[in-house]
C-alpha positions as CSV (number, residue, x, y, z in Angstrom):
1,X,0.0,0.0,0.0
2,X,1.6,3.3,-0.8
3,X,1.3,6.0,1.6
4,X,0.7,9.8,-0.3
5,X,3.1,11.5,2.5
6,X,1.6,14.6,1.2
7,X,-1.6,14.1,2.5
8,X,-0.4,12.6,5.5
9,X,1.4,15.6,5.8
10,X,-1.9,17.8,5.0
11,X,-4.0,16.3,7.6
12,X,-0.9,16.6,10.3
13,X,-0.9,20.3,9.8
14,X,-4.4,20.4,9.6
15,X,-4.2,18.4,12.9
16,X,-1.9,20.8,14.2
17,X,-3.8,23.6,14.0
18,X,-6.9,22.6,15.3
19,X,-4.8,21.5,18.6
20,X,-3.7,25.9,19.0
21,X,-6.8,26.7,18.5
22,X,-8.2,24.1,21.2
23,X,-5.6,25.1,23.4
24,X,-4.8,29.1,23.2
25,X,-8.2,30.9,23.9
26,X,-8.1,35.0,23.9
27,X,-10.6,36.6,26.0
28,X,-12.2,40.0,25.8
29,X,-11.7,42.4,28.2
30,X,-14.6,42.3,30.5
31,X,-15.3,38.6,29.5
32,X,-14.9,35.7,32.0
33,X,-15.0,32.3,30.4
34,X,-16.0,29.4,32.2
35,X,-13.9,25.9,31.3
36,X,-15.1,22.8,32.2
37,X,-13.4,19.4,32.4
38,X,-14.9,16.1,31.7
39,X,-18.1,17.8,31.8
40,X,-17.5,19.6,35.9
41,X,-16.6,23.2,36.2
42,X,-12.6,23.7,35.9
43,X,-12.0,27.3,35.8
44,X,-12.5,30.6,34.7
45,X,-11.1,32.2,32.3
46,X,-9.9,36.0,32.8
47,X,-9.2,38.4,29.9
48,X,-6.3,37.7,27.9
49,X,-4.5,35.1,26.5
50,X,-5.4,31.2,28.1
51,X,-3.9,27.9,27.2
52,X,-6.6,24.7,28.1
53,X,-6.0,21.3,26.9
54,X,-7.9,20.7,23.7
55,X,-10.7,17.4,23.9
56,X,-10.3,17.9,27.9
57,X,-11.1,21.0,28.0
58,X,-14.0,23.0,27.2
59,X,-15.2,26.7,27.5
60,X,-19.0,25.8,28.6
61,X,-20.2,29.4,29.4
62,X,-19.3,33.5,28.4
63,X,-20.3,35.9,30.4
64,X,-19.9,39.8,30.0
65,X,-18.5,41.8,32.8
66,X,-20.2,44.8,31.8
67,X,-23.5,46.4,33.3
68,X,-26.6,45.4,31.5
69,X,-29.2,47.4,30.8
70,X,-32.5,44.9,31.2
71,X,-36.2,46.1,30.3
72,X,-38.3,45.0,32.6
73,X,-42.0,44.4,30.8
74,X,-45.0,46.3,31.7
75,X,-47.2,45.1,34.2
76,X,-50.6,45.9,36.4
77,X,-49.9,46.5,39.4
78,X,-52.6,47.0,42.3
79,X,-52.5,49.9,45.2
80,X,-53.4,50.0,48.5
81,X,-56.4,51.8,47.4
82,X,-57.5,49.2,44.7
83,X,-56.7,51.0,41.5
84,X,-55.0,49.7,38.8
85,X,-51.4,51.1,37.6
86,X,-49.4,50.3,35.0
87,X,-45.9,50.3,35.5
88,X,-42.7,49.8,33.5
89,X,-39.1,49.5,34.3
90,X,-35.5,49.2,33.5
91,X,-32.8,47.3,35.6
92,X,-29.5,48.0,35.8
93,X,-27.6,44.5,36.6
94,X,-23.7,43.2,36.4
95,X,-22.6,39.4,36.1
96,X,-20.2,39.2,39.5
97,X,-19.5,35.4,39.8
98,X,-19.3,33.5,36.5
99,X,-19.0,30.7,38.0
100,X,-22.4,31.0,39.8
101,X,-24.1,32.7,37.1
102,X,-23.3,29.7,35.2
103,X,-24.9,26.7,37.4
104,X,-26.7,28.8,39.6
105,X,-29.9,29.5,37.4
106,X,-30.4,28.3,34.2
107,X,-31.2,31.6,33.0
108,X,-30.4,34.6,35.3
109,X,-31.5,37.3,33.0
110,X,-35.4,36.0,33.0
111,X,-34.9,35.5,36.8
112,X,-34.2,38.7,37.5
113,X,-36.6,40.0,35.3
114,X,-38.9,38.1,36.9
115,X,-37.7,38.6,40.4
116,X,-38.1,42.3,39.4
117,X,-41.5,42.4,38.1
118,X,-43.0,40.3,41.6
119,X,-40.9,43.0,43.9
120,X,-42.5,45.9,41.8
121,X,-46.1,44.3,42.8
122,X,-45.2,43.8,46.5
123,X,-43.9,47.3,46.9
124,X,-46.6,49.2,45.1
125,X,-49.3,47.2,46.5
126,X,-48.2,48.8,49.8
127,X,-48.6,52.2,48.7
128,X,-51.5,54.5,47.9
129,X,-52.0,55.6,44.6
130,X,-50.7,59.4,45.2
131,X,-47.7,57.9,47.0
132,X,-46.4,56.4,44.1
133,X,-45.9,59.3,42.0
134,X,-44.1,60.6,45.1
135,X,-42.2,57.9,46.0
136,X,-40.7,56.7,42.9
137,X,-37.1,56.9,44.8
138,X,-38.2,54.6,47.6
139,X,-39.8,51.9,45.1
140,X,-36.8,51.8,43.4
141,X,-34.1,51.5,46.3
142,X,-36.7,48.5,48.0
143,X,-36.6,47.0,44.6
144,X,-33.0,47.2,44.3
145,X,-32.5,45.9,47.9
146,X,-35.0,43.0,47.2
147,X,-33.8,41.5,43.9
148,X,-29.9,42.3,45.1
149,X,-30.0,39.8,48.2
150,X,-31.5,37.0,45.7
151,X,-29.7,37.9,42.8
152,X,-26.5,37.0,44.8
153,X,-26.6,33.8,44.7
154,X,-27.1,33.8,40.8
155,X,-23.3,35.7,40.5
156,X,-25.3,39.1,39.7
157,X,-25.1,42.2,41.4
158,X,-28.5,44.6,41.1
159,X,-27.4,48.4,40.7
160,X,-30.4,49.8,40.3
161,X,-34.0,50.0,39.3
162,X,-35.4,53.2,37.9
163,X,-39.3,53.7,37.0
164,X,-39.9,54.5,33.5
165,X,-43.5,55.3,33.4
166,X,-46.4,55.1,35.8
167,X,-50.0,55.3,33.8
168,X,-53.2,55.2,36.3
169,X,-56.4,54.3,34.1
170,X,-58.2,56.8,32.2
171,X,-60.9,57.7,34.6
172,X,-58.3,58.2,37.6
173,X,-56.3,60.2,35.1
174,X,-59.0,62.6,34.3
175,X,-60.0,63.1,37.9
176,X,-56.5,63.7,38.5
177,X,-56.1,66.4,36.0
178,X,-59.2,67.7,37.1
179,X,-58.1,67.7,41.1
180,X,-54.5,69.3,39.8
181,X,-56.6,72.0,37.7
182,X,-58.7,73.1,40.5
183,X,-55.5,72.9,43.0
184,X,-54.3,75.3,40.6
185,X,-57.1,77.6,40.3
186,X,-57.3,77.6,44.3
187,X,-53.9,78.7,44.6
188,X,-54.5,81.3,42.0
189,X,-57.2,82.6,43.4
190,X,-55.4,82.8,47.0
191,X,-52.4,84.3,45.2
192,X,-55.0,86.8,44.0
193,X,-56.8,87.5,47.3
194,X,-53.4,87.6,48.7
195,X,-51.9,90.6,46.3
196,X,-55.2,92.7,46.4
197,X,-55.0,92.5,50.6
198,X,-51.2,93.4,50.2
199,X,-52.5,96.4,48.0
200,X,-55.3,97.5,50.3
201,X,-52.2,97.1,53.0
202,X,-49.9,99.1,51.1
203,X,-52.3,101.6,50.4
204,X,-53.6,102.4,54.1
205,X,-49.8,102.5,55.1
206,X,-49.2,105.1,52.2
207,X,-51.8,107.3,53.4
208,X,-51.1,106.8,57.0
209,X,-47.6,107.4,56.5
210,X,-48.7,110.9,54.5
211,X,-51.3,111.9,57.1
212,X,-48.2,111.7,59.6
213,X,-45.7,113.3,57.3
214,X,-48.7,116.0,57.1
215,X,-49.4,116.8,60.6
216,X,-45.4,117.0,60.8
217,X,-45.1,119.5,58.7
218,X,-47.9,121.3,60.0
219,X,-46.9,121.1,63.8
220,X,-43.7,122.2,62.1
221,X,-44.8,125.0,60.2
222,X,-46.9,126.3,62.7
223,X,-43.9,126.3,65.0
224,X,-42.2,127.8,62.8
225,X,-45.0,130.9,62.9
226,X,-45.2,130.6,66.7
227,X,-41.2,131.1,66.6
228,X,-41.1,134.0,63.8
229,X,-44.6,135.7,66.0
230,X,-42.2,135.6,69.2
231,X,-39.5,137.0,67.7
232,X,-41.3,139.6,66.4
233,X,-43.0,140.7,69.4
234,X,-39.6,140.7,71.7
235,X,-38.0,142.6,68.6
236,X,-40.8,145.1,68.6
237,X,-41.0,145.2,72.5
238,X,-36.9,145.4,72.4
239,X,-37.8,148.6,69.7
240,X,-40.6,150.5,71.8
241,X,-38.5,150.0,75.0
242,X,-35.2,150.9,73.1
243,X,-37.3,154.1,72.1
244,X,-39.1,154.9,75.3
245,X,-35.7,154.6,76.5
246,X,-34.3,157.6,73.7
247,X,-37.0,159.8,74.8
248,X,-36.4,159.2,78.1
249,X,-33.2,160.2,77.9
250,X,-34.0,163.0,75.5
251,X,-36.5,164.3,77.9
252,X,-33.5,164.7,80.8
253,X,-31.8,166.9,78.3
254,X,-32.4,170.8,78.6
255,X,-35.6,171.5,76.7
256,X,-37.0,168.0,76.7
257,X,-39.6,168.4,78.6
258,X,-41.1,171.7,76.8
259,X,-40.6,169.6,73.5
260,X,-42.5,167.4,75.0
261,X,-45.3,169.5,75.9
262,X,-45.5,170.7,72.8
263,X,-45.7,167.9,71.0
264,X,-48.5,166.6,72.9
265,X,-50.3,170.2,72.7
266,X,-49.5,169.6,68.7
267,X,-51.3,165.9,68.7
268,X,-54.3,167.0,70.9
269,X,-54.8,169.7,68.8
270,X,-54.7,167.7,65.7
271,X,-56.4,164.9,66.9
272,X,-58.8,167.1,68.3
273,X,-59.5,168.6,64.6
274,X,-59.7,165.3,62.9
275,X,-62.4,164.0,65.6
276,X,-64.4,167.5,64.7
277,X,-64.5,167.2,60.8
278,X,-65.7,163.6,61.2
279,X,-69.4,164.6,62.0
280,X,-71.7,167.5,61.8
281,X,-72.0,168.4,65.6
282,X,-69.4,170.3,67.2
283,X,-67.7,168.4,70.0
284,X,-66.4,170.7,72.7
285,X,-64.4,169.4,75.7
286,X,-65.7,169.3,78.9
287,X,-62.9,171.0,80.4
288,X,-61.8,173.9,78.7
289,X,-59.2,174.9,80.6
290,X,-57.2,171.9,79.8
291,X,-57.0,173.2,76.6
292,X,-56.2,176.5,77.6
293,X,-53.3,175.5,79.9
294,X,-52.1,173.1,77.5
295,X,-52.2,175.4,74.8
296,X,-50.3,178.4,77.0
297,X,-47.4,176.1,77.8
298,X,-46.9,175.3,74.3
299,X,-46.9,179.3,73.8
300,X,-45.0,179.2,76.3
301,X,-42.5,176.7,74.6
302,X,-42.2,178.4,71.5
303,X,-41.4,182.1,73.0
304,X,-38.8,180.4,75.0
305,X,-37.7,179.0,72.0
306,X,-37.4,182.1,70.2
307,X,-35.8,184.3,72.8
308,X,-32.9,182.0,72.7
């Protein structure tokens, strides 16, 4: 029998490569392979490059490293009240243990998705329906801490839950708008009430305020006259005393004293006209011998006067 050393050859190198392949294995980064041997888990695999024994060897599972986004599906979830809501999710989840996330569930993705969905029902069957509009923080961290001490024994880690939509049924979402809308219009109309009594405030303090700034300036003002009156009076009292005093001392100078008594004799008789024109009778004074005398010592004056 003749041997074709070339295809012996051909199948040796085909041979050959088939054994690097089986044996070197190059894994992502974040990728952990898991090997098993003679069907029972081995090892795992870390990132880079891996040499197994080919036929012994096998890599049973990949898992990714990475966080995985997972979308939880929509679901009816009932309230403390009894009304319906539907809710929908996303979970946030990372592959920890490879090794457990291989034989620890069959399929960790549904169970946490599933896992997630039964939490979600728990938690907001606790709540009212207002609450959960309020609370979407809380239902997500008791999520999160619910599916996170189960998922551990899967190799996953939960990192978070977060609430995409909440959508109550038609009828509770009219009311709703309709309770909102008239919250609104309340609060308007208290906003309202609220700026016309600030106005009515303002304006009474306004006009308070003037009605003081106007007696102010009145009290002042008619200090101000009281002031300017006094001053007048001591500066005409300081006048008529400063000349009672010049006559005084004119009348201790030689001759005062007849210029004196003729002035007077002067104003008597000229007051004594004036009073006489003013009506039609002829008013004589009862004593005529004061105007005699009076009007002798201003003859009297006047000759003196003229002698010297």
């Amino acid at each position: 029998m003749a041997f074709d050393f070339g295809s012996i050859s051909l199948i040796l190198f085909v041979l050959a490569i088939i054994f690097v392949v089986k044996t070197i294995n190059v894994v992502p980064q974040q990728n952990a392979w898991v090997v098993e041997r003679f069907g029972k888990y081995h090892s795992t695999l870390a990132p880079g490059l891996n040499i197994v024994l080919p036929f012994i060897d096998r890599v049973a599972y990949k898992h990714s490293l990475k966080e995985i986004p997972l979308d939880v599906p929509s679901q009816v979830c009932i309230t403390k009240d009894n009304t319906q809501l539907e809710v929908d999710g996303i979970l946030y989840f990372q592959v920890t243990d490879p090794m457990r996330a291989s034989y620890g569930s069959s399929n960790y993705i549904a169970a946490v998705s599933q896992l997630a969905q039964t939490t979600l029902r728990s938690v907001i069957g606790k709540m009212e329906l207002d609450k959960t509009f309020e609370e979407r923080n809380h239902i997500n961290q008791s999520i999160v801490s619910s599916i996170d001490e189960s998922a551990a024994n899967w190799g996953v880690k939960v990192l978070r839950y977060e609430i995409k939509d909440l959508t109550p049924p038609k009828e509770i979402l009219h009311s709703m708008q309709a309770q909102i809308t008239a919250e609104r219009e309340k609060r308007a109309l208290i906003a309202a009430s609220e700026g016309r009594k600030q106005e009515q405030i303002n304006i009474a303090t306004g006009e308070r305020e003037a009605s003081i700034a106007k007696s102010e300036g009145e009290k002042q003002a008619s200090i101000n006259r009281a002031e300017g009156q006094a001053k007048a009076i001591v500066a005409l009292a300081e006048a008529n005393a400063d000349a009672i005093r010049k006559t005084a001392a004119a009348i201790r100078e030689p001759g005062g004293a007849d210029a004196v008594n003729l002035k007077v004799a002067e104003q008597y008789v000229s007051a004594f006209a004036n009073l006489a024109k003013t009506n039609n009778s002829i008013i004589v004074p009862a004593n005529m011998s004061d105007i005699s005398g009076l009007i002798a010592s201003a003859m009297q004056v006047v000759k003196s006067q003229q002698k010297s």
